[in-house]
VOGU-3710 file (C-alpha; in Angstrom, 3 decimals, decimal comma):
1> xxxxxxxxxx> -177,812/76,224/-4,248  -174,912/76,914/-5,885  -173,890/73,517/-6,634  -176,789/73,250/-8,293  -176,033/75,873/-10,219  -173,058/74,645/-11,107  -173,469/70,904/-11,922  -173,661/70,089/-15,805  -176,286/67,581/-16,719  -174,841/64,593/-18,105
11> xxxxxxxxxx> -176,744/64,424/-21,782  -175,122/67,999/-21,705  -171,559/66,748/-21,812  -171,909/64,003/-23,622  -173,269/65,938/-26,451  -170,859/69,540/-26,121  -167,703/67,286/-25,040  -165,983/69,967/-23,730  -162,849/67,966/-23,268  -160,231/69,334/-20,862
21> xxxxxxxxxx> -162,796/71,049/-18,908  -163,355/70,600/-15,257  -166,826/69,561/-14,826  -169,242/68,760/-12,178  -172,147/65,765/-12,314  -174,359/64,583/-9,635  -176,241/61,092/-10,183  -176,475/57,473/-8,980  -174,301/54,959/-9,281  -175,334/52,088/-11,805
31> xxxxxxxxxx> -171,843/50,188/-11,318  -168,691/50,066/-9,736  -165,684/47,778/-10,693  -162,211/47,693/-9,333  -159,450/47,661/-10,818  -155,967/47,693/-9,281  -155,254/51,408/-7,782  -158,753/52,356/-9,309  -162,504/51,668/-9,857  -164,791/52,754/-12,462
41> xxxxxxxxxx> -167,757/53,964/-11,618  -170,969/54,249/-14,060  -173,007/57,226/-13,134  -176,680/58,029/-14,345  -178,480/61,690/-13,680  -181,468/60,672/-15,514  -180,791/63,501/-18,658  -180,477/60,742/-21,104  -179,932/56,604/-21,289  -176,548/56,909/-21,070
51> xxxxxxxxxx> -174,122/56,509/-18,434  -170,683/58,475/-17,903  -167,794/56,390/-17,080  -166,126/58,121/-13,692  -162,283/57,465/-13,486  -161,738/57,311/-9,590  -158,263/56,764/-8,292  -156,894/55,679/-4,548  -154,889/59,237/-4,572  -158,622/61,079/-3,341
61> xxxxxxxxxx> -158,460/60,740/0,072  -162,148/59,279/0,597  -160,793/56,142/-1,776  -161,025/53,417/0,281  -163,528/54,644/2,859  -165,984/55,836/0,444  -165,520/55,301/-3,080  -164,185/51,449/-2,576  -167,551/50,734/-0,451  -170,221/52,447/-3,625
71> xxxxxxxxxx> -172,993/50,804/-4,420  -175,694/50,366/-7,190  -178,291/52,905/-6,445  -175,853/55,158/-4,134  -175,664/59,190/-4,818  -173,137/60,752/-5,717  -171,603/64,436/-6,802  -168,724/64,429/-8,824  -166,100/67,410/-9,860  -163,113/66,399/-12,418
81> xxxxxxxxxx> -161,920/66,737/-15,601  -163,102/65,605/-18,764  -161,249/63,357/-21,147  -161,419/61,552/-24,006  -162,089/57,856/-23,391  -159,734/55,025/-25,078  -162,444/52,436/-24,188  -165,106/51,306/-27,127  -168,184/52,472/-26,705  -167,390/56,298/-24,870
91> xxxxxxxxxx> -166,431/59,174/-26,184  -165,434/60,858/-23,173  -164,737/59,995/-19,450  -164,445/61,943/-15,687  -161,303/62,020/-14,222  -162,365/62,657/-10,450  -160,882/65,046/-8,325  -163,326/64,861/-5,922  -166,388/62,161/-5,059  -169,225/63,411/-2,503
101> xxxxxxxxxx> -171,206/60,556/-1,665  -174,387/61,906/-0,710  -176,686/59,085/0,058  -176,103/55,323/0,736  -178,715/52,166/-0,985  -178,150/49,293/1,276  -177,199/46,792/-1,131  -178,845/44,000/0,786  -182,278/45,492/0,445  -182,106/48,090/-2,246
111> xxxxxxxxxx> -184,275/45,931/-5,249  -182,915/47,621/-7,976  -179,621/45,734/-9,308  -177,720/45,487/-13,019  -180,325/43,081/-14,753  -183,253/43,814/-16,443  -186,594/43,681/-14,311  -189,951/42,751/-15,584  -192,028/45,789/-16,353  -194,652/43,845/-13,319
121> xxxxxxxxxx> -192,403/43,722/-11,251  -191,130/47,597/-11,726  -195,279/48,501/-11,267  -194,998/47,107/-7,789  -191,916/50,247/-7,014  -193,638/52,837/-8,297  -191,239/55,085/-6,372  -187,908/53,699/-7,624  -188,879/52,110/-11,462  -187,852/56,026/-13,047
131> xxxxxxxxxx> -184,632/54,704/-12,418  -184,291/51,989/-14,771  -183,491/52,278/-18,463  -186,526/51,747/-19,552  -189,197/53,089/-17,589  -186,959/56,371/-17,279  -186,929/56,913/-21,348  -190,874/56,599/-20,961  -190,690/59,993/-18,506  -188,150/61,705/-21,142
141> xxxxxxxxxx> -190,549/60,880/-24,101  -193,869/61,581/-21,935  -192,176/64,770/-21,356  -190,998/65,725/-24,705  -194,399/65,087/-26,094  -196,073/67,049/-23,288  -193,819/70,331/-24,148  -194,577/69,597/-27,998  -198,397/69,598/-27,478  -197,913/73,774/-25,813
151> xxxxxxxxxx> -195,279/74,184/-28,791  -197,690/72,860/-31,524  -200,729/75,037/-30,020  -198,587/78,355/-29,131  -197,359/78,156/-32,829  -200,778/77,740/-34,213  -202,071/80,946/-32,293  -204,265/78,883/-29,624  -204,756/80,069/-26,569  -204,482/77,321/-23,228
161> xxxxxxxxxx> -207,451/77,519/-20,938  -207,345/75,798/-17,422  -210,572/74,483/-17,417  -212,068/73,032/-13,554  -210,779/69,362/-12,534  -213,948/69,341/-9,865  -217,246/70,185/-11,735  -221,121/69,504/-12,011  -221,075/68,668/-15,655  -220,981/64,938/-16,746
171> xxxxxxxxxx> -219,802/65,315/-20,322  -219,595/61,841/-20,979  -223,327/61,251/-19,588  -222,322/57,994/-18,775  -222,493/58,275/-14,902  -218,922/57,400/-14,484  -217,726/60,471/-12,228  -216,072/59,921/-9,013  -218,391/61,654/-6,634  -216,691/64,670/-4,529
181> xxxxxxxxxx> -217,406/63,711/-1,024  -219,682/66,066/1,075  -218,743/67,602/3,809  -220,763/67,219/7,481  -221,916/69,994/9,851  -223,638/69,109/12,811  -224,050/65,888/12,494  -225,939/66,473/8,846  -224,468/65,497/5,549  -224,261/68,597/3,118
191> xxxxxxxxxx> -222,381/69,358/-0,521  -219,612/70,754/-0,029  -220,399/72,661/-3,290  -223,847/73,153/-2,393  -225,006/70,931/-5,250  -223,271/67,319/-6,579  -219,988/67,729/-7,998  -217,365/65,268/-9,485  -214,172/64,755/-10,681  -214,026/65,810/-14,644
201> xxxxxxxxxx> -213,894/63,293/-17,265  -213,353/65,614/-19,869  -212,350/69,812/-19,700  -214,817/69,980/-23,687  -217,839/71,797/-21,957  -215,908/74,618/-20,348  -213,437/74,936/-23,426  -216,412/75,390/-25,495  -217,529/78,597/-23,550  -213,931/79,967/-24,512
211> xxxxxxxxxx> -213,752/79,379/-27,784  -217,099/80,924/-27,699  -215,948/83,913/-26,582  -211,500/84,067/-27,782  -211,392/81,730/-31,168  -208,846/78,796/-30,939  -208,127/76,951/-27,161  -207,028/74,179/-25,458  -207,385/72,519/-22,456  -204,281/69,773/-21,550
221> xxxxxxxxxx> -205,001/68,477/-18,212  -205,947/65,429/-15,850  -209,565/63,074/-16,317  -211,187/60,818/-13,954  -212,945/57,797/-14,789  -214,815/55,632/-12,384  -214,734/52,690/-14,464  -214,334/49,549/-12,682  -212,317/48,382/-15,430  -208,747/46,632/-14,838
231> xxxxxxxxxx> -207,218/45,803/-18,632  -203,996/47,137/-20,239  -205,775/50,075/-22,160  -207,429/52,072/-19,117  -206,662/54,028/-15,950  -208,841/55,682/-13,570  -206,760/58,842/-13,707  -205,127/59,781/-17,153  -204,593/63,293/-18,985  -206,225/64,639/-22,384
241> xxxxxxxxxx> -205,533/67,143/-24,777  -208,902/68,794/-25,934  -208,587/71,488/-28,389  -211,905/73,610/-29,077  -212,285/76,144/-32,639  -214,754/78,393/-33,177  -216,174/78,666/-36,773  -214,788/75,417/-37,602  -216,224/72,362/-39,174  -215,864/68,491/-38,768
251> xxxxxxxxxx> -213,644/68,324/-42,109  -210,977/71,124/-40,405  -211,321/69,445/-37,072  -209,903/66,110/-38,757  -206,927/68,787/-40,248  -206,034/69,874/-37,240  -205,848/66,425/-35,629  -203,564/65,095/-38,217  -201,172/67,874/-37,951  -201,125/67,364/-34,573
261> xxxxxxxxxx> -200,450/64,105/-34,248  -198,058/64,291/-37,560  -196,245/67,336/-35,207  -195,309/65,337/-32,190  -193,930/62,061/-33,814  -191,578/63,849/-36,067  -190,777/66,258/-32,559  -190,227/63,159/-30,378  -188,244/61,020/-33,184  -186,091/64,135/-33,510
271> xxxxxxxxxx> -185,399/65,166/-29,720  -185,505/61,132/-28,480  -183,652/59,551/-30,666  -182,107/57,350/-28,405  -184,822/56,534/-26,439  -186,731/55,250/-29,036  -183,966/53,133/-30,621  -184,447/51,774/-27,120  -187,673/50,811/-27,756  -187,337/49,888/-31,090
281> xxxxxxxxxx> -184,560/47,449/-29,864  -186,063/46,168/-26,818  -190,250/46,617/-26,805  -191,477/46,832/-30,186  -189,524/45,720/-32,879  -190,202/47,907/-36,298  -191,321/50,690/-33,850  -189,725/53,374/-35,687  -191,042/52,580/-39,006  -194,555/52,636/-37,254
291> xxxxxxxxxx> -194,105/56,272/-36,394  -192,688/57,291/-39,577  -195,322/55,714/-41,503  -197,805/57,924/-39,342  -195,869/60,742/-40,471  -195,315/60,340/-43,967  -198,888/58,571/-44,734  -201,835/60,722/-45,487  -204,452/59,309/-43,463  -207,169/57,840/-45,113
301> xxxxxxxxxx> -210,979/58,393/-44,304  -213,739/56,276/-44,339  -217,155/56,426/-42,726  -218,477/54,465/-40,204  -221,175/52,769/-42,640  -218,096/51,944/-45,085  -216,323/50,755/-41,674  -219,205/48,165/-40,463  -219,542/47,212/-44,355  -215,948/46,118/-44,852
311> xxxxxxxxxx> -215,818/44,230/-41,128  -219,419/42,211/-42,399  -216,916/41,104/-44,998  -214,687/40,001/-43,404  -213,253/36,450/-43,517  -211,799/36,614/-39,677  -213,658/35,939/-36,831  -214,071/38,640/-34,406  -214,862/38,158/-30,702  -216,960/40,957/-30,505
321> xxxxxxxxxx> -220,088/40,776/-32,750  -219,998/43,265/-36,013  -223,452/45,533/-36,651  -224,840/48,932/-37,679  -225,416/50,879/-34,474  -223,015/49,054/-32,437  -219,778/51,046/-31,212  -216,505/48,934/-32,957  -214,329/47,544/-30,969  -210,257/47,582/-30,472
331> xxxxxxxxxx> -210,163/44,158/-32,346  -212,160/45,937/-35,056  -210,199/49,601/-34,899  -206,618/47,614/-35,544  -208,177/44,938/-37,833  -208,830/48,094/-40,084  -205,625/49,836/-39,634  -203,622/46,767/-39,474  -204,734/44,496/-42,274  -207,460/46,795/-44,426
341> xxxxxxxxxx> -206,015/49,839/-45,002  -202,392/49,236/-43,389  -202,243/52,809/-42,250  -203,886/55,802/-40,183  -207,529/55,897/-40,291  -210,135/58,481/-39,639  -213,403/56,930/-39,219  -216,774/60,136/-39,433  -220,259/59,701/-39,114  -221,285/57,572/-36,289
351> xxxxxxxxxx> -224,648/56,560/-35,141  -226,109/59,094/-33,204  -227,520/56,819/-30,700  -224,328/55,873/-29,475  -222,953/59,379/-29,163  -223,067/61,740/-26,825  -225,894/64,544/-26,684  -223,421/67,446/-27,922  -222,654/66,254/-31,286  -223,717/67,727/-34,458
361> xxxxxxxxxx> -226,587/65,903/-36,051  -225,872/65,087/-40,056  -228,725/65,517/-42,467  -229,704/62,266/-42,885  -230,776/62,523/-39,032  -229,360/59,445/-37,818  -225,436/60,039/-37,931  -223,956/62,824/-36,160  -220,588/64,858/-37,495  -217,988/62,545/-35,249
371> xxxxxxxxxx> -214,670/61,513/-36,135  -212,215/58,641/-34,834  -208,489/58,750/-35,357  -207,382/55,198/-35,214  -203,579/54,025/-35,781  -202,269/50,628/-36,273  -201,092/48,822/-33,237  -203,179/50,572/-30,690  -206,434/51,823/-32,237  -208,332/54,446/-31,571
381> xxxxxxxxxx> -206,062/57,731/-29,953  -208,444/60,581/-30,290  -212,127/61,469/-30,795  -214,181/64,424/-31,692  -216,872/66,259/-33,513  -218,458/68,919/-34,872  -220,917/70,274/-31,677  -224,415/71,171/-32,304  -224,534/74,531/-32,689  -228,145/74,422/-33,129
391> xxxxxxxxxx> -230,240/75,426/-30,268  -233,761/73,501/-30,606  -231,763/70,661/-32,209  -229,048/70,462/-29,069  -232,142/70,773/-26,650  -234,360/68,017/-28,068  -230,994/65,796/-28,398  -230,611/66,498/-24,580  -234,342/65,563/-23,741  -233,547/62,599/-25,475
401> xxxxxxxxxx> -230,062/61,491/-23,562  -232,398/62,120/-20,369  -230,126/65,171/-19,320  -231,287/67,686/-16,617  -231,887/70,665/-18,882  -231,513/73,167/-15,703  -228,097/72,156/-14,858  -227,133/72,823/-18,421  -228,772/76,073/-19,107  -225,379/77,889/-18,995
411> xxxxxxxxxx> -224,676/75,169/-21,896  -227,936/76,229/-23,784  -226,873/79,833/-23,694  -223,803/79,483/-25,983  -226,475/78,420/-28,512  -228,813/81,391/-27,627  -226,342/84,268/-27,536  -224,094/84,536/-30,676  -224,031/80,853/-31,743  -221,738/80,126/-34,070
421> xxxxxxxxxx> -220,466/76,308/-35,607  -217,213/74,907/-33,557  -215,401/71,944/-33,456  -212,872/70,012/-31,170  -211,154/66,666/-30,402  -209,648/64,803/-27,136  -206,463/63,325/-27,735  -205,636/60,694/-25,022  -202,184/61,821/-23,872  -201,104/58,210/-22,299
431> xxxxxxxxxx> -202,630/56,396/-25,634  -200,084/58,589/-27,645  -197,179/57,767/-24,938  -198,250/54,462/-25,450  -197,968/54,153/-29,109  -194,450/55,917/-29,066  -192,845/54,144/-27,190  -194,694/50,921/-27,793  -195,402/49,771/-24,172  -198,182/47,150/-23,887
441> xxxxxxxxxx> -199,526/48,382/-20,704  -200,575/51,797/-19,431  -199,715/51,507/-16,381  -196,274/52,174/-18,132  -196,667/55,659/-19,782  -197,895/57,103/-16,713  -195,784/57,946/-13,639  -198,378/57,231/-10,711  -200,833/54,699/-12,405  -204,720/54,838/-10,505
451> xxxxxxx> -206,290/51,528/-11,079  -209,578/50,236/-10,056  -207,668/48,384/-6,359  -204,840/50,403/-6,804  -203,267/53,830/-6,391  -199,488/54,072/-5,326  -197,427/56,199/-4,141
//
């Protein structure tokens, strides 16, 4: 305990330099080279991309025993003093005065060595790919992102609600739940619940019954889809960020996502700066001018009519069929973004048919108030609506999707007691890490990936 206390974090002194200073680090070793009476040693604590250079000399008495036998991947902790560092590319260096090697990596069958893996290949060591450059800045920018979502919210005077990760309520209605498993007593097969129950794929439902009843809330937690579908856009497990306001419409709902998503670039560009040059340098080139043009662009809006009009017109060929009443497509999403309107788009009043049953119906009684935030170079990254409010209109719309109006009675009382008009959104948390950091696959963004086959670690 108190070591831990005492250890500084490495992004710490790299930034404060306190030079002169005796310091302590723990980390893992990326490198060691020899040279003469001493070796340098590259250490990595996983604060920040960069390494700090450790000076270690044959006067400290584990030299040759120890320090001369380090490898790539070994632990180490590290007390000495800071100095500044005559070699290019360092500011400042550890002189060691002492070297604790805490855990050995068998170089012969550690798989982790000083060249640059294919992101495949990292997928396959779930447990060890944090380590690397690369897949490491992903967890500092997932994390930065997560802790701006709670800032943006808490500043905005939204209260967080935990809503249930096992419930009885489909939201979706699409049948995609994983089923929880019953439980057996003598011999018979019985819910463990006392009624079917699955795994949530979305928190909305039970955020609307707070902001209901306290005004502005989120919900920020993990979804399960059984999906049986294996591409580089979805994951059986992934997290959302659903906000729910009460007594607001579709046109302040598509405010609040904006700001939102506005709030967290210009967060993350500002507190991973480095990381992102990363990214910029080695993933996606022109990254950074992606996210600043989401920042500094208004985004545009156009309906969903306007949106099937302009892809009719379209002299490119699209896989995917174009037609009113059919849901569009990634290809069409980024075609829009990317080569119509070259910026953020915010696509409102879809076809109610291909909805779900909780959306507001529009006038003309065959759109429903829905929105679609779609960005260039990934798509659509959040969805929401203005919910019915409407009680006869909400029931008939549920007789319609075929939905078991007992089950959602408790649903049907928000619109009997005190209804009032509310809106909300889902922002798909590993879509977001996704466009930030411009990683081609999911499986990337998220530390334990759950794919249809596949669940490690």
């Amino acid at each position: 305990m108190k070591w831990c206390i005492m250890k500084t974090r490495i992004q710490v002194l790299l930034k404060d330099k306190p030079i002169g200073n005796t310091v302590s680090v723990a980390g893992w070793i990326r490198t060691r080279r020899d040279t003469g009476d001493f070796s340098f040693l590259e250490v990595n604590d996983g604060s920040c991309l960069a390494n700090i250079q450790v000076i270690a000399s044959q006067e400290l008495k584990n030299y040759s025993s120890e320090v001369r036998q380090l490898t790539t991947g070994c632990s180490v902790s590290i007390r000495g003093e800071l100095k500044e560092s005559p070699a290019k590319g360092q500011d400042v260096e550890i002189h060691a005065a002492e070297i604790v090697v805490v855990g050995q990596a068998d170089p012969e069958t550690y798989p982790l060595q000083k060249k640059r893996h294919s992101l495949e290949f990292l997928r396959e060591l779930c447990h060890l790919r944090p380590r690397t450059n690369a897949l490491g800045a992903v967890a500092r920018v997932r994390s930065r992102l997560s802790y701006g979502v709670h800032q943006f919210f808490h500043e905005k005077g939204f209260l967080q609600v935990h809503t249930p990760i096992i419930t009885t309520s489909d939201c979706e209605g699409a049948g995609e739940m994983f089923q929880v498993e019953s439980s057996s007593e003598n011999g018979e097969e019985q819910h463990f619940f006392g009624r079917s129950a699955g795994l949530t794929v979305s928190g909305q439902l039970q955020a609307e019954v707070y902001a209901l009843s306290l005004g502005d809330v989120y919900t920020f937690g993990p979804t399960f889809r059984a999906e049986n579908s294996n591409t580089s856009r979805h994951l059986a497990e992934f997290w959302m960020v659903e906000p729910e306001m009460s007594f607001c419409d579709l046109k302040e709902n598509m405010q609040i996502a904006e700001m939102l998503l506005k709030y967290l670039l210009e967060d993350v560009m500002s507190n991973c700066a480095e990381d992102l040059n990363l990214f910029d340098k080695f993933i996606e080139k022109g990254l950074l001018s992606k996210l600043t043009g989401v920042v500094e662009n208004k985004f545009v809006h156009a309906t969903y009519t306007d949106a099937v009009d302009i892809l009719l017109k379209a002299e490119k060929k699209f896989e995917f069929p174009v037609e009113w009443g059919v849901d569009l497509q990634s290809e069409h999403e980024r075609y829009l973004t990317e080569e119509v309107f070259n910026c953020p788009l915010i696509v409102t009043d879809y076809p109610a048919v291909i909805k779900p049953f909780y959306m507001r119906v529009n006038d003309d009684g065959k759109t429903v108030a829905a929105m679609d935030i779609l960005l260039p170079g990934i798509g659509e990254i959040a969805g929401g609506s203005q919910r019915e409010e409407r009680f006869e209109v909400l029931k008939s719309r549920m007789v319609e999707a075929q939905i078991e109006i007992e089950e959602y009675n408790w649903y049907l009382d928000l619109r009997r007691y005190g209804t009032a008009p509310h809106s909300g959104f889902g922002l798909g948390f590993e879509r977001l890490v996704q466009f930030v950091t411009g990683m081609k696959n999911i499986r990337e963004v998220i530390p334990f990936p759950r794919t249809p086959g596949s669940a490690p670690c």
